[in-house]
C-alpha positions as CSV (number, residue, x, y, z in Angstrom):
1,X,-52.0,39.5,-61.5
2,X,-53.4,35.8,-61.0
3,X,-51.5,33.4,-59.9
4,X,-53.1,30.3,-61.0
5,X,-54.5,30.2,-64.8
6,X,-56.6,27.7,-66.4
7,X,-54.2,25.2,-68.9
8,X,-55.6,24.9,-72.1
9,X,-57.0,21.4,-72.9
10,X,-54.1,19.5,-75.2
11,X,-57.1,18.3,-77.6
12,X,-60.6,19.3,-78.7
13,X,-63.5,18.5,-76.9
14,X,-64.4,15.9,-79.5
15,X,-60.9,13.7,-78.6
16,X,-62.2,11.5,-76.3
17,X,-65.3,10.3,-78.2
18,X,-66.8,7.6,-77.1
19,X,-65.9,7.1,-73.8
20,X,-66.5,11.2,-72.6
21,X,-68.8,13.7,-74.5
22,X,-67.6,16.4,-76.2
23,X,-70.1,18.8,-74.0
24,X,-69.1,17.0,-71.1
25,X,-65.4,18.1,-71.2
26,X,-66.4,21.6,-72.3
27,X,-68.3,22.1,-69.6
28,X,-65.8,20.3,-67.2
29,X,-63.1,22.1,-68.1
30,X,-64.5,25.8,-69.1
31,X,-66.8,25.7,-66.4
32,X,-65.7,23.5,-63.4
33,X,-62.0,23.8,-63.8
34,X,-62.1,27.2,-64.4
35,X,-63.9,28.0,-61.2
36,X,-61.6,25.9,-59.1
37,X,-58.9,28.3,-60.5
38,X,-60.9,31.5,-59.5
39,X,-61.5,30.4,-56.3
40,X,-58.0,30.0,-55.8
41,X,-57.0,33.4,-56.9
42,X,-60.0,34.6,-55.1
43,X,-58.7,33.1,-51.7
44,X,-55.0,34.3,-51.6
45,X,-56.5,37.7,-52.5
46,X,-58.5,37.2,-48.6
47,X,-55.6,36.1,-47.4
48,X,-53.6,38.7,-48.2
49,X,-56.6,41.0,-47.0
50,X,-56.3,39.2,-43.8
51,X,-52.7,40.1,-43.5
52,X,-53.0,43.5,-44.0
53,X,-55.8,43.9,-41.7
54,X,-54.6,41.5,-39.1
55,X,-57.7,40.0,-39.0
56,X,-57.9,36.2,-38.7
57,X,-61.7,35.5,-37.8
58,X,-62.1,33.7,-41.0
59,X,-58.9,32.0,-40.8
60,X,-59.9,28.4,-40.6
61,X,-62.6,28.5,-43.9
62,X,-59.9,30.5,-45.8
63,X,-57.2,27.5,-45.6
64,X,-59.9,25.2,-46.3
65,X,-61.4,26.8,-49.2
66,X,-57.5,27.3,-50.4
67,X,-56.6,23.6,-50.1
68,X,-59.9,22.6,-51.8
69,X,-60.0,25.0,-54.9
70,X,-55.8,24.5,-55.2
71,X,-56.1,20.5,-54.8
72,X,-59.1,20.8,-57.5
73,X,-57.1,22.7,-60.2
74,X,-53.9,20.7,-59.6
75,X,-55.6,17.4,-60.4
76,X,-57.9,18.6,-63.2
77,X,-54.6,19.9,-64.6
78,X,-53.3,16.3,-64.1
79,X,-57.0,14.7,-65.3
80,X,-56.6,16.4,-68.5
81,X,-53.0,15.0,-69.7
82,X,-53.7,11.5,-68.3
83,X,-56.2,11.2,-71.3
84,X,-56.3,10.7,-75.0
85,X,-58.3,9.2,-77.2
86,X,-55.7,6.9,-78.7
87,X,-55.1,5.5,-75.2
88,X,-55.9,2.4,-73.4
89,X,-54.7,-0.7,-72.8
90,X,-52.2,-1.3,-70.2
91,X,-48.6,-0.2,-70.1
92,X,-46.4,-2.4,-71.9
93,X,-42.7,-2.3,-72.6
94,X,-43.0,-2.2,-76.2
95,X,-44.9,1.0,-76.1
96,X,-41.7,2.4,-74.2
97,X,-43.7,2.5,-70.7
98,X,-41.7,-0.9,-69.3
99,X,-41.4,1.0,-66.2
100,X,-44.0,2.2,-65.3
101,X,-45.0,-1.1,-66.2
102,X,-43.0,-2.9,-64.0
103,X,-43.4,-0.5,-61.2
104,X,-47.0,-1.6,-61.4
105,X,-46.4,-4.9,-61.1
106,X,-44.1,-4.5,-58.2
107,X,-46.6,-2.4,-55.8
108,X,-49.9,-4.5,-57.1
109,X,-48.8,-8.2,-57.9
110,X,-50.3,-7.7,-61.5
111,X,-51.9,-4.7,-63.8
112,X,-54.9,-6.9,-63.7
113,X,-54.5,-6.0,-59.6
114,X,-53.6,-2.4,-59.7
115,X,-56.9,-2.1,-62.7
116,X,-59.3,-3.4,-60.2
117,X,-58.3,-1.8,-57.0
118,X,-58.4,1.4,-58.8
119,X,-61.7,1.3,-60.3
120,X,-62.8,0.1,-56.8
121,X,-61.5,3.1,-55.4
122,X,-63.1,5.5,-58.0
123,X,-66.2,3.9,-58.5
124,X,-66.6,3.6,-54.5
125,X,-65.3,7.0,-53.2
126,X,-68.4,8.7,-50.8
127,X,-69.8,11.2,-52.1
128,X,-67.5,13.4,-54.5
129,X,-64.0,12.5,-55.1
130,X,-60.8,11.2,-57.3
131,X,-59.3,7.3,-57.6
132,X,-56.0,8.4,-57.8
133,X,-52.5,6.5,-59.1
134,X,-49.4,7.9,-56.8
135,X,-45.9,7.2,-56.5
136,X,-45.1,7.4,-52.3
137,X,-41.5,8.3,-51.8
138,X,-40.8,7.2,-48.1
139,X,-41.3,3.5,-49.7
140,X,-40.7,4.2,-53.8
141,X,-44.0,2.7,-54.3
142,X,-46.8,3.2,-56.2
143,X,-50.1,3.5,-54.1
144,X,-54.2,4.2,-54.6
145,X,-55.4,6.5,-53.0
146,X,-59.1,7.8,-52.6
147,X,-59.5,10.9,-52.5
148,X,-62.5,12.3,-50.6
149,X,-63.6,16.1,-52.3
150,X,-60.5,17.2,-53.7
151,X,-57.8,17.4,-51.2
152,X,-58.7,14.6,-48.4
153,X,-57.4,11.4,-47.3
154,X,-53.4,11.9,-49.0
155,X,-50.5,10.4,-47.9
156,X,-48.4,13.6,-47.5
157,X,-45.5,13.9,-49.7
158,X,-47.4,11.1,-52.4
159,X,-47.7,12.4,-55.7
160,X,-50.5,12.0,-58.3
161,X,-49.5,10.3,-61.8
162,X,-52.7,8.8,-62.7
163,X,-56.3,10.6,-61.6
164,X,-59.7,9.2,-62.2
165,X,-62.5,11.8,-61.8
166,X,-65.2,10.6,-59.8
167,X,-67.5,14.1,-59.3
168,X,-71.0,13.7,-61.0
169,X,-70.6,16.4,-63.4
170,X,-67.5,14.6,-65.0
171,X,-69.7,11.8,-66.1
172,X,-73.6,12.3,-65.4
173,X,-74.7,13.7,-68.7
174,X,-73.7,10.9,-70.4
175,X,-73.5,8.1,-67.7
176,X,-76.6,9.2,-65.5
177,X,-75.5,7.5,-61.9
178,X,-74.1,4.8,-63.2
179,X,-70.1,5.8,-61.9
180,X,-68.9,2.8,-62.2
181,X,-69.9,2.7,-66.0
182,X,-67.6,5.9,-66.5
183,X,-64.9,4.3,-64.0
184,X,-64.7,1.4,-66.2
185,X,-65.0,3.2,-69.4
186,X,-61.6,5.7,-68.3
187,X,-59.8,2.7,-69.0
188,X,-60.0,3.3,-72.7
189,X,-58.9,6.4,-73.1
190,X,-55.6,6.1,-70.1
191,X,-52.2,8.3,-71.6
192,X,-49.8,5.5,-70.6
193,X,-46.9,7.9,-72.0
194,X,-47.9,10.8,-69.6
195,X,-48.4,8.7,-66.5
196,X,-45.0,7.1,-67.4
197,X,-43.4,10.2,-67.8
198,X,-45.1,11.7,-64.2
199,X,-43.6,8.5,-62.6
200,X,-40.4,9.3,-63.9
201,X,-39.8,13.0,-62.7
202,X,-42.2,12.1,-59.3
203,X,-39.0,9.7,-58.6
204,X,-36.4,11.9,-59.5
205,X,-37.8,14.6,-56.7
206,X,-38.1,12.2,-54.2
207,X,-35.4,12.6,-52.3
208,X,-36.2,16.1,-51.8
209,X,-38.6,14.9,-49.1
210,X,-37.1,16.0,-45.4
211,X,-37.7,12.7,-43.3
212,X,-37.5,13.2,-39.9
213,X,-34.5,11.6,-38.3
């Protein structure tokens, strides 16, 4: 049996019209999600093989292609929620999100801050990669990370509440190679509720984090 399974989406692709087309997330999530998935089942199978056989020769590009398929389908999973189409704006306490809102603040000065280090981050990352919003328990702050491929350049133990896809096929169909277009256009369609509500339970589990003395 498979571990890992591909979520369903929690609209239809035609929900985040304008900003992302309808064939875009089909084939983002049908296509390029679902094959981060298989890879992942794929590779604890060959690991498993490799235990059995005692045969480590291909140990090295197992664990990699493990943490890169893994990382993939654990922020699409994320990608997917952090949208809607009636989303936007910035977190505000009347919406219920106060805070999130004033965690932002806190860790970036302002949300006018936080917006433009993010999109920075996104619009700027080498290559293939995420912008990514996520709450660091050693300090109980929020922090950006960029996130080279998939799984690259983390703080360990950080967790993602916010994740801005910057791969080419999340946006080129539409946006051509203009990233920062697409960076800047995410901004409309931003689930305030669910990135409050992954700030919430990401501080509740932070003191399960083992420091070292």
């Amino acid at each position: 049996m498979a571990t890992y399974t591909l979520p369903e989406l929690p609209y239809d692709y035609t929900a985040l019209e304008p900003v992302i087309d309808p064939q875009i997330v089909e084939l983002h999530h049908d296509k390029h999600h679902a094959a981060y998935v298989k890879g992942a089942n794929d590779t604890l199978e060959q690991l498993a093989e490799a235990r059995d056989k005692g045969s480590w020769g291909s140990i090295n590009g197992l664990e990699k292609n493990l943490a890169f398929h893994l990382s993939g389908h654990i922020l699409h999973s994320i990608y997917w929620h952090n949208m809607t189409g009636d989303g936007g704006g910035e977190p505000l306490a009347a919406d219920g999100v106060g805070e999130l809102a004033d965690a932002i603040a806190e860790s970036f000065g302002s949300f006018a801050g936080f917006k433009a280090q993010l999109t920075k981050a996104a619009a700027t990352t080498q290559g293939s990669g995420w912008g990514v919003l996520a709450y660091e328990p050693v300090s109980g702050r929020l922090i950006v990370e960029q996130v080279y491929d998939h799984q690259g350049n983390v703080g360990q133990g950080s967790v993602p509440i916010l994740v801005f896809d910057a791969w080419e096929h999340a946006f080129y169909l539409q946006y051509k190679n203009q990233k920062v277009d697409f960076i800047e256009a995410m901004w409309r369609v931003v689930n305030w509720q669910d990135v409050a509500k992954r700030y919430t339970a990401a501080k509740q589990r932070a003191n399960n984090l083992l420091l070292a003395p």
